[in-house]
MARBA-3410 file (N, C-alpha, C, O; in Angstrom, 1 decimal):
172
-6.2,6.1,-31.8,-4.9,6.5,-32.0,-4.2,7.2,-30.8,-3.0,7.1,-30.5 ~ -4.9,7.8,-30.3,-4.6,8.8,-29.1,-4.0,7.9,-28.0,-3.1,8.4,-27.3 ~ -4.3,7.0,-27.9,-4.4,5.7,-26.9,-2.8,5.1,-26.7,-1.8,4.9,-25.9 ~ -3.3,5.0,-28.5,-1.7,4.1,-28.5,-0.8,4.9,-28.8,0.2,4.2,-29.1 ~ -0.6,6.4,-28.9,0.4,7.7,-28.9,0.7,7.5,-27.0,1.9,7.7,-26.7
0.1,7.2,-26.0,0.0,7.7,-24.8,0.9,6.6,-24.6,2.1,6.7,-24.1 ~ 0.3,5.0,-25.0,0.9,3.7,-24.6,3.2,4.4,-25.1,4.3,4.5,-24.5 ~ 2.8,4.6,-26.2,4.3,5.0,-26.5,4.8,5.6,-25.9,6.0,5.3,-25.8 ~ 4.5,6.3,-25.4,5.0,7.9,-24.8,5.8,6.9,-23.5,7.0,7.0,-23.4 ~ 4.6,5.9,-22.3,4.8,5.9,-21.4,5.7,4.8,-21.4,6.5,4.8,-20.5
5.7,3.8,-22.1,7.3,2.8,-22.8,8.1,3.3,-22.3,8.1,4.5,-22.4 ~ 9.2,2.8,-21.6,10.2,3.1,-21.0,10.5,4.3,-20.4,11.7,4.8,-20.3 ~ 9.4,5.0,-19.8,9.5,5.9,-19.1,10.4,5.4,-17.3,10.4,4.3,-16.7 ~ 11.0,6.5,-17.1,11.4,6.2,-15.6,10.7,6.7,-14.4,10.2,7.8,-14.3 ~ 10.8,5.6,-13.4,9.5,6.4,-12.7,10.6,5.9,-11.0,11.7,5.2,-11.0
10.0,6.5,-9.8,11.1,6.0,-8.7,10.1,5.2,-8.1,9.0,5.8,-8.1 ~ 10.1,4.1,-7.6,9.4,3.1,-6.2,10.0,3.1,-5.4,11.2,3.4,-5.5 ~ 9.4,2.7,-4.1,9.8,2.7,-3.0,9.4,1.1,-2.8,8.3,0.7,-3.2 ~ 10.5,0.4,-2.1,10.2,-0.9,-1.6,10.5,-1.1,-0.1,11.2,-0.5,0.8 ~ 9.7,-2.1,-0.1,9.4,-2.5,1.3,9.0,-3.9,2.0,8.4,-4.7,1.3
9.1,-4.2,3.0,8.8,-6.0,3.1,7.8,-5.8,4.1,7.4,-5.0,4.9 ~ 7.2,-7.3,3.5,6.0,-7.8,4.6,6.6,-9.2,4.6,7.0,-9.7,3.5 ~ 6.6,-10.0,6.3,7.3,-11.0,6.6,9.0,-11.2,5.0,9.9,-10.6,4.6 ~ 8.5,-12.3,4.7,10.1,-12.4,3.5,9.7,-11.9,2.0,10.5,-11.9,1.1 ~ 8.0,-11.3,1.9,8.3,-10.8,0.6,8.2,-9.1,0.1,7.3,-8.4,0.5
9.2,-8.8,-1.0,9.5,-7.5,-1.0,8.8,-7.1,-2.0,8.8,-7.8,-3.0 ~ 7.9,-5.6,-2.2,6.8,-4.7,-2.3,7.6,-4.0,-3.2,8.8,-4.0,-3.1 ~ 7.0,-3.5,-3.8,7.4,-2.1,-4.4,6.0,-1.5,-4.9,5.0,-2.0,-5.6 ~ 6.2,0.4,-4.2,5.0,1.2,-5.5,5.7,2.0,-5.5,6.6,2.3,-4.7 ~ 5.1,2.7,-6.6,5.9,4.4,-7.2,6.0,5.3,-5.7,5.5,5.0,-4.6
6.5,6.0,-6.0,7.1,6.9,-4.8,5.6,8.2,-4.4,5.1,8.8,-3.4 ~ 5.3,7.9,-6.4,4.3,9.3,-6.4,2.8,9.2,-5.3,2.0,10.2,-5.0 ~ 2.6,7.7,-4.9,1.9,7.2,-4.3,1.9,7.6,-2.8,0.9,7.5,-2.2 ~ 3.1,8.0,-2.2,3.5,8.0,-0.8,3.7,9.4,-0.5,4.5,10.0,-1.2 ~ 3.0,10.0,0.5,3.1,11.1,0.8,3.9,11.5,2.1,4.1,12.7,2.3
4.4,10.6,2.8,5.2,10.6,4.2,5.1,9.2,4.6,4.2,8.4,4.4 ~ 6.5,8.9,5.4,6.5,7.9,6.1,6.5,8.5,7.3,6.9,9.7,7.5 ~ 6.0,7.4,8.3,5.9,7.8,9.9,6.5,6.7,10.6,6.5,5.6,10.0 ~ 7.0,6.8,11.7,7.4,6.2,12.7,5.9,5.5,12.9,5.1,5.8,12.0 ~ 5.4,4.6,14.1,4.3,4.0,14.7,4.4,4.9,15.8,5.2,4.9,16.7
3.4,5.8,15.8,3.0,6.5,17.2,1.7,5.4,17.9,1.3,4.3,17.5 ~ 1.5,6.1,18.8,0.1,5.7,19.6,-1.3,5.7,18.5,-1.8,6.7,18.0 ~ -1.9,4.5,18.4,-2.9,4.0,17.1,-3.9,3.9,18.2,-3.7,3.1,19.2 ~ -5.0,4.7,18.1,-6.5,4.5,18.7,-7.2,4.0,17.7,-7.3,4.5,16.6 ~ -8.0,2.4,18.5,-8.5,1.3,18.2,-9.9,1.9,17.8,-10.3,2.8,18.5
-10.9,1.6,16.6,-12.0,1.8,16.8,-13.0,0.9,16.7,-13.2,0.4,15.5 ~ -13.8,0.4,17.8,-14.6,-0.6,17.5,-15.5,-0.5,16.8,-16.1,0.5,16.5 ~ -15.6,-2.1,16.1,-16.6,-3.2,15.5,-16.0,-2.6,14.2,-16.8,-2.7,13.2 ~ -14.3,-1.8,13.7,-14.4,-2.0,12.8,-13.8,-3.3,11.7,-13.7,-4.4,12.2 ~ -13.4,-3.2,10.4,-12.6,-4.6,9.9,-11.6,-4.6,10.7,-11.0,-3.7,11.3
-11.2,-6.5,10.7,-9.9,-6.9,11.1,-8.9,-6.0,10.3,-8.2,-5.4,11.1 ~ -8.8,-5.7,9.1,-7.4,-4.8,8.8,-7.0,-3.8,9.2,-5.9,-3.3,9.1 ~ -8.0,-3.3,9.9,-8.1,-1.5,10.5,-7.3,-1.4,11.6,-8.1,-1.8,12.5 ~ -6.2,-1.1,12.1,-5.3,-1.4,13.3,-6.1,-0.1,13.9,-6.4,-0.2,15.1 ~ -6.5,0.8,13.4,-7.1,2.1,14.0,-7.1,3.3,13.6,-7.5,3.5,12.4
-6.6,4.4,14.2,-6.9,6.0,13.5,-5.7,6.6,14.5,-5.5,6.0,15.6 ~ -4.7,7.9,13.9,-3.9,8.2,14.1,-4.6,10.0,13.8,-5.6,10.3,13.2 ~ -3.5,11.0,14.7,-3.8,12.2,14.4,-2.7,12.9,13.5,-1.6,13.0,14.0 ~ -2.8,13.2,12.4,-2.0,13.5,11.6,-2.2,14.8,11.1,-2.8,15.1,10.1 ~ -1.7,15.4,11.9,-1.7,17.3,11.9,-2.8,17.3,11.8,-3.2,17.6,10.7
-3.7,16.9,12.7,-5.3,17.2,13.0,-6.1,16.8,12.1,-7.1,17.5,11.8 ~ -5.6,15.5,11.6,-6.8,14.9,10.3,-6.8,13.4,10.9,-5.7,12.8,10.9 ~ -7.4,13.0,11.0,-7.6,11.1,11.2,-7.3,10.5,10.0,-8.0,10.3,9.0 ~ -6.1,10.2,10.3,-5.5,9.0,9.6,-5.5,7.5,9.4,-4.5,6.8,9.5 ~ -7.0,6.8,9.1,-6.9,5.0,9.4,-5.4,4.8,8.7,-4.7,5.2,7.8
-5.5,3.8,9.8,-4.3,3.3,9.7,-4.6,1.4,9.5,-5.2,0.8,10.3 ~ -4.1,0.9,8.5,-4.5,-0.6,8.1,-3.5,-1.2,7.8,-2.6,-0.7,7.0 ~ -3.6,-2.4,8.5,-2.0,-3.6,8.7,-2.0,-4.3,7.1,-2.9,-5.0,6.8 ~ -1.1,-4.0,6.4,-1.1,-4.7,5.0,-1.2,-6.1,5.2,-1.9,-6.9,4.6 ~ -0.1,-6.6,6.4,0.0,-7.8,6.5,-1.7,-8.7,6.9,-1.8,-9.9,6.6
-2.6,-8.0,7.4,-3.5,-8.3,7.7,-4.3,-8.5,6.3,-4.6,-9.7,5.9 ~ -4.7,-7.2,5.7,-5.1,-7.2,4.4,-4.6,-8.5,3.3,-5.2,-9.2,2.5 ~ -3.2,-8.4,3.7,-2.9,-9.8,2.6,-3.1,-10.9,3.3,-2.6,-11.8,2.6 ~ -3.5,-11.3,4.2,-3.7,-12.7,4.6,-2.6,-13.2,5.7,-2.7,-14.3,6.3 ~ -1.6,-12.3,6.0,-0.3,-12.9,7.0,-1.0,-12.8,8.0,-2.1,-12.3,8.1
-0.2,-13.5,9.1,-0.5,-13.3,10.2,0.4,-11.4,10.7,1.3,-10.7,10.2 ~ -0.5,-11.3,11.9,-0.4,-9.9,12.7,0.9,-10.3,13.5,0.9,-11.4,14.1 ~ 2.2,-9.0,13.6,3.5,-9.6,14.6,3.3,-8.2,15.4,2.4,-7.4,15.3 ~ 4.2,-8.2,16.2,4.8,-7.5,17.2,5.4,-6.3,16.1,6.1,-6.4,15.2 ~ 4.7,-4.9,16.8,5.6,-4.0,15.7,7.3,-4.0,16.3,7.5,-4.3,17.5
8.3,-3.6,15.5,9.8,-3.7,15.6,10.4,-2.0,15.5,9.6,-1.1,15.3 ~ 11.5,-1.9,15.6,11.7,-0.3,15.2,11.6,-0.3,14.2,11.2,0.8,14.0 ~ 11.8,-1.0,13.0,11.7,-1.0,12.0,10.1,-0.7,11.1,10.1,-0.3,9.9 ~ 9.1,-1.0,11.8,8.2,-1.3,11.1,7.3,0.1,11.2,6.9,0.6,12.3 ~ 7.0,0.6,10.0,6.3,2.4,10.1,5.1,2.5,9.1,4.4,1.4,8.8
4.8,3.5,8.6,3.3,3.9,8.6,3.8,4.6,7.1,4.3,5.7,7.0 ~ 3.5,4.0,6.2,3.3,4.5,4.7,2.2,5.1,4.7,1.1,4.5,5.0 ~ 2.1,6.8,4.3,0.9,7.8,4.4,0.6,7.4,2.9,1.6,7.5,2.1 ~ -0.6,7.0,2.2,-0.5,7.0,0.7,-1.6,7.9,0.6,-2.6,8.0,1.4 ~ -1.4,8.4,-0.6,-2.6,9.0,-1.5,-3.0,8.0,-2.7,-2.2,7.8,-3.6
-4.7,7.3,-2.6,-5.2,5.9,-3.0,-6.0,7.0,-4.0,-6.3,8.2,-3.8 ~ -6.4,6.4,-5.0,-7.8,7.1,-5.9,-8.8,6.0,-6.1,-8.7,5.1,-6.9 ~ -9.6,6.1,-5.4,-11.1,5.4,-5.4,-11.9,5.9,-5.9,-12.2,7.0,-5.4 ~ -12.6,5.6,-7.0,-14.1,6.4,-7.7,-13.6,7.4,-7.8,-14.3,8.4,-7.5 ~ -12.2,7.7,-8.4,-12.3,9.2,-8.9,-12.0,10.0,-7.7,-11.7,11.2,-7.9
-12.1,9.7,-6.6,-11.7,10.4,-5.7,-10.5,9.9,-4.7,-10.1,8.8,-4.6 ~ -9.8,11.2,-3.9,-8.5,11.0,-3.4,-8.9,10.8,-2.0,-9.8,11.3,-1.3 ~ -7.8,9.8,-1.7,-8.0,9.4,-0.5,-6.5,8.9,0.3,-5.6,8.3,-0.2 ~ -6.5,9.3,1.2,-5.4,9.6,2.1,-5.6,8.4,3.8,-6.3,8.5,4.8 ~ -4.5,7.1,3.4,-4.9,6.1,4.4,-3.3,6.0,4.7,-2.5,6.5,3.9
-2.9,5.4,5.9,-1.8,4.8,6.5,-1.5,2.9,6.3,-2.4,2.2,6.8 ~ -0.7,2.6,5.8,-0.2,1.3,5.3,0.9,1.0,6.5,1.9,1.8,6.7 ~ 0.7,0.0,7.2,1.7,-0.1,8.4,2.3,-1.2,7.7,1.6,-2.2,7.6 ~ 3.7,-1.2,7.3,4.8,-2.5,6.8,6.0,-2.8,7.5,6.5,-1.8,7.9 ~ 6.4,-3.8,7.7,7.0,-3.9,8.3,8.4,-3.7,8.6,9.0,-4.1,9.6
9.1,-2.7,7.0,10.2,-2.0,7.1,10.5,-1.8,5.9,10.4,-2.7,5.0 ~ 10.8,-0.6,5.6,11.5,0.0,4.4,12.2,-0.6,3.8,12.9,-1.2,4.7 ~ 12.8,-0.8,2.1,13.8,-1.1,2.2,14.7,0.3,1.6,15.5,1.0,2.2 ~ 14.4,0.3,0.2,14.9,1.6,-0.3,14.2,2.6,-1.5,13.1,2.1,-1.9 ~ 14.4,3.3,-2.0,14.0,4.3,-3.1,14.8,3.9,-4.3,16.0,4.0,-4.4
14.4,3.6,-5.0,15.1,3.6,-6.7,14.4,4.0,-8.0,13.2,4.2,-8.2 ~ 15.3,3.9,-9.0,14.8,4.4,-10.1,14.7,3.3,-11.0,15.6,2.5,-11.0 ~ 13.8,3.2,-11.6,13.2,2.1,-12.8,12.8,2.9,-13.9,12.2,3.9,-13.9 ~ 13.3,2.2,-15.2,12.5,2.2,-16.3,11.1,0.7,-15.9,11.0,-0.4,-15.5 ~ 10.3,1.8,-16.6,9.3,0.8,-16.4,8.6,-0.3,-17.3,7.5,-0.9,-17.1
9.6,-0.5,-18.5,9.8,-1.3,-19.5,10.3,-2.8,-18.7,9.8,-3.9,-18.9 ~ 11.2,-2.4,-17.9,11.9,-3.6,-17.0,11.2,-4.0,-15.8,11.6,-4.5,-14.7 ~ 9.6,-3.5,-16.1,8.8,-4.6,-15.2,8.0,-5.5,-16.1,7.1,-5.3,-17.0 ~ 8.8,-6.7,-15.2,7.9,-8.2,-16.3,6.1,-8.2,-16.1,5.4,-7.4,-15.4 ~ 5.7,-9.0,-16.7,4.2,-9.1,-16.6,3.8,-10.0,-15.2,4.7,-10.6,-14.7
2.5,-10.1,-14.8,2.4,-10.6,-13.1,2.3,-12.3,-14.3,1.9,-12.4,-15.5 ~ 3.0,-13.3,-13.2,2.4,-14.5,-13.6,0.9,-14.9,-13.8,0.1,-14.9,-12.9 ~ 0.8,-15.4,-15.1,-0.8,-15.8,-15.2,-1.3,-17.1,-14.1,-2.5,-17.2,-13.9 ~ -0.4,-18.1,-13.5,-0.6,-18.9,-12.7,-1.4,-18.5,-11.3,-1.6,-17.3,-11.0 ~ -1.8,-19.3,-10.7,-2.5,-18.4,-9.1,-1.1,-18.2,-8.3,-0.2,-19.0,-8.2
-1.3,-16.7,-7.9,-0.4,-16.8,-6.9,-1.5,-16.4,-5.6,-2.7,-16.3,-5.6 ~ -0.6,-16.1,-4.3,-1.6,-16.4,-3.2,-1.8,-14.8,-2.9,-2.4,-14.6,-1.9 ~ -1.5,-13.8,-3.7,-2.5,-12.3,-3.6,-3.7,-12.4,-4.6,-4.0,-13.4,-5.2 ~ -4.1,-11.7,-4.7,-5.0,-11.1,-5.7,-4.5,-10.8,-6.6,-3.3,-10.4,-6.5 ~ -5.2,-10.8,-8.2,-4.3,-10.3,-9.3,-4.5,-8.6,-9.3,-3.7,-7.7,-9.4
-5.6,-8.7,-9.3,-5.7,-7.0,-9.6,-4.6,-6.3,-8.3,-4.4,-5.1,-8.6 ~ -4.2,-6.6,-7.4,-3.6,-6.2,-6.0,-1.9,-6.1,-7.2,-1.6,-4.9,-7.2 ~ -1.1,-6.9,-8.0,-0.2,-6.9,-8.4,-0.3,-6.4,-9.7,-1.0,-6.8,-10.6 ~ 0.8,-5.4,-9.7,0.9,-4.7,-11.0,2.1,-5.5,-12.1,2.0,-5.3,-13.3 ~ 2.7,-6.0,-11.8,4.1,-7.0,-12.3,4.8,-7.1,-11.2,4.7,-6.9,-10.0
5.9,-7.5,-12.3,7.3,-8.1,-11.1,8.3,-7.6,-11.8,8.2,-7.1,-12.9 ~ 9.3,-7.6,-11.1,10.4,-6.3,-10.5,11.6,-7.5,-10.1,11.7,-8.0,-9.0 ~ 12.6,-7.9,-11.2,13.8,-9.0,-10.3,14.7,-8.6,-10.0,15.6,-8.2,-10.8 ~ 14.8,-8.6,-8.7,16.5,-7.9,-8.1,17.1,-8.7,-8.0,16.4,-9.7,-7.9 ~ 18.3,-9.0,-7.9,19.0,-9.7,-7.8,18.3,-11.2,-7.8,17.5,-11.6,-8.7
18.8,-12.1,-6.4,17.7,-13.3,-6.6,16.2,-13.7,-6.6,15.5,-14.7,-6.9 ~ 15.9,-12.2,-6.0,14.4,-12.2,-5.6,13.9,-11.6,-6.6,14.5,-11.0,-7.6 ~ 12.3,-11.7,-6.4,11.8,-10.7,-7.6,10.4,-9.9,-6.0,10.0,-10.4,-5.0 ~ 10.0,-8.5,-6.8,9.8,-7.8,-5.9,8.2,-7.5,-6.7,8.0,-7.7,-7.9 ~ 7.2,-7.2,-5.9,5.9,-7.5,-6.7,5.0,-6.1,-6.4,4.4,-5.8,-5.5
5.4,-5.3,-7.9,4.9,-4.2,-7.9,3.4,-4.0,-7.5,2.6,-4.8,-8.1 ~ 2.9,-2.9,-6.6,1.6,-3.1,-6.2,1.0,-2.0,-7.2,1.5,-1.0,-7.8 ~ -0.3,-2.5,-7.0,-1.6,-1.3,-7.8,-2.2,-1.1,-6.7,-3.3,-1.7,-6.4 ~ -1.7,-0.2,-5.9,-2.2,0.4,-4.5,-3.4,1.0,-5.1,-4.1,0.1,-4.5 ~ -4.2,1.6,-5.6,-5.4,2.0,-6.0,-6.3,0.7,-5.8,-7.4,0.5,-5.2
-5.5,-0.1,-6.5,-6.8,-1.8,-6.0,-6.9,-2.6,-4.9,-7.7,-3.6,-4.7 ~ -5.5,-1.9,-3.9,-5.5,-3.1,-3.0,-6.4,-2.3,-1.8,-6.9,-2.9,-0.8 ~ -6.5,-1.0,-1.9,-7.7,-0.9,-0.6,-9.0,-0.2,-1.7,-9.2,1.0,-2.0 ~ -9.6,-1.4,-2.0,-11.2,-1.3,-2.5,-11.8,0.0,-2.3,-11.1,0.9,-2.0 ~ -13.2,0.2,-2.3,-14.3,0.6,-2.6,-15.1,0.2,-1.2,-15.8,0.9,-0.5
-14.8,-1.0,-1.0,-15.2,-1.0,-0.2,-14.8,-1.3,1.4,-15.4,-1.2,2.4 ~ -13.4,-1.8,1.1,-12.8,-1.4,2.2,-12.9,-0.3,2.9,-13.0,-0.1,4.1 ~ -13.0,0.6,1.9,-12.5,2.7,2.4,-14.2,2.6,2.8,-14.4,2.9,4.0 ~ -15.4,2.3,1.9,-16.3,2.4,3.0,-16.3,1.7,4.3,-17.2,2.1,5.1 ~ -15.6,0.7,4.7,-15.8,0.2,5.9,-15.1,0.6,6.8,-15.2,0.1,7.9
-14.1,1.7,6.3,-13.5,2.5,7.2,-14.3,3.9,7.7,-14.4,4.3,8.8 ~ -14.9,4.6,6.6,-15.3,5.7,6.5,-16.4,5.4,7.6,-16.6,6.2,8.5 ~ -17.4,3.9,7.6,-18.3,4.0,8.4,-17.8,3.6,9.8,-18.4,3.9,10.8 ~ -16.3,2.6,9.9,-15.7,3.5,11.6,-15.3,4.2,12.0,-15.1,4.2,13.2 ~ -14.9,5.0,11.4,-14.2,6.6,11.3,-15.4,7.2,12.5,-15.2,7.9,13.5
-16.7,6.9,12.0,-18.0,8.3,12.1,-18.2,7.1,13.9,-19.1,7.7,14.5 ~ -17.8,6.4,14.5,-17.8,5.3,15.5,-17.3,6.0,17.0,-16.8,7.1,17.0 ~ -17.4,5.6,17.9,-17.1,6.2,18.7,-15.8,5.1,19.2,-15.9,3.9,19.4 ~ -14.5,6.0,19.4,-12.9,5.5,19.4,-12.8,5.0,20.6,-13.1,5.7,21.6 ~ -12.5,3.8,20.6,-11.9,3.8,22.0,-10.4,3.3,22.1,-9.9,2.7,21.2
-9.8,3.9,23.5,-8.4,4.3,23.7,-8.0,3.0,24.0,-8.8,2.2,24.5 ~ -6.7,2.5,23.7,-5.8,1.5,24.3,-5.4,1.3,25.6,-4.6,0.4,25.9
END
C-alpha cells in the first residue's frame, strides 16, 4: 500500500531538467542531478584508461573524471566549440554518491515539467540502451530523451575510472 500511496503522491509532480545536445539529439535530466556547469578547462589525460574517459580536471582540489557522453553513447569524438562544457553530476552507484563530469556538447535550457507529460521510452530498439533512457519529452517537433543518469555511468564504468584515477597522469 505504501508503494502505491508514493506512486500517487509522485503523479504529476513538477520537477525542472536541464537539456542539452549531443551531435542533433536533445537530452534532458532533472536539474537535481547537476551540481555546476563548467566551461572546458585544461583536461589531464590518464593512461591505459577507458576510451570514454577524456581525463581528470581539478575542481577546487578534488579530481574530477571527466567522460565524453558522446563517446559513451557510441558517437563519434568532435572538436570541442565554445559551446561545448562540463556537466558536474552527482550519480548514485551502490548506494553511494558519486561526483563525475559529463562533457556535452551545449546546453540548451532549464525548464519546468510535470512529469505526468513524460511519455513511456519506445519498446522498439532504439540505438541507446534502454535502461540509459528514462522516457520521452516532445517539444515542439522533436522529442527529447530523458536520461537515468544513475544507469548511464555503471558500476562498472566508475570502477574503471576509480582504477585510473589511482594511475599515474600524464599531461597534454
Amino acid at each position: 500500500m505504501k508503494a502505491e500511496a508514493t506512486l500517487e503522491r509522485l503523479s504529476g509532480e513538477t520537477k525542472s531538467f536541464l537539456s542539452f545536445k549531443l551531435a542533433e539529439e536533445h537530452f534532458t535530466i532533472p536539474v537535481m542531478k547537476i551540481m555546476e556547469i563548467l566551461e572546458v578547462p585544461k583536461i589531464t589525460k590518464v593512461p591505459q584508461s577507458p576510451n570514454f574517459l577524456v581525463g581528470v580536471i581539478n575542481l577546487r582540489g578534488a579530481v574530477l573524471p571527466v567522460i565524453d557522453t558522446r563517446i559513451k553513447f557510441g558517437m563519434s569524438q568532435i572538436q570541442y566549440t565554445i559551446n561545448t562544457c562540463i556537466l558536474v553530476l552527482s550519480i548514485e552507484v551502490n548506494d553511494e554518491e558519486l561526483v563525475v563530469g559529463a562533457l556535452v556538447d551545449s546546453v540548451s535550457e532549464v525548464f519546468e515539467l510535470d512529469e505526468d507529460k513524460i511519455k513511456p521510452t519506445p519498446t522498439i530498439a532504439t540505438k541507446y540502451r534502454a535502461d540509459y533512457i528514462q522516457g520521452m519529452i516532445q517539444e515542439n517537433d522533436h522529442f527529447m530523451m530523458v536520461l537515468n543518469i544513475d544507469k548511464v555511468f555503471s558500476s562498472n564504468d566508475l570502477e574503471s575510472i576509480s582504477e585510473s584515477k589511482g594511475m599515474p597522469i600524464k599531461e597534454d
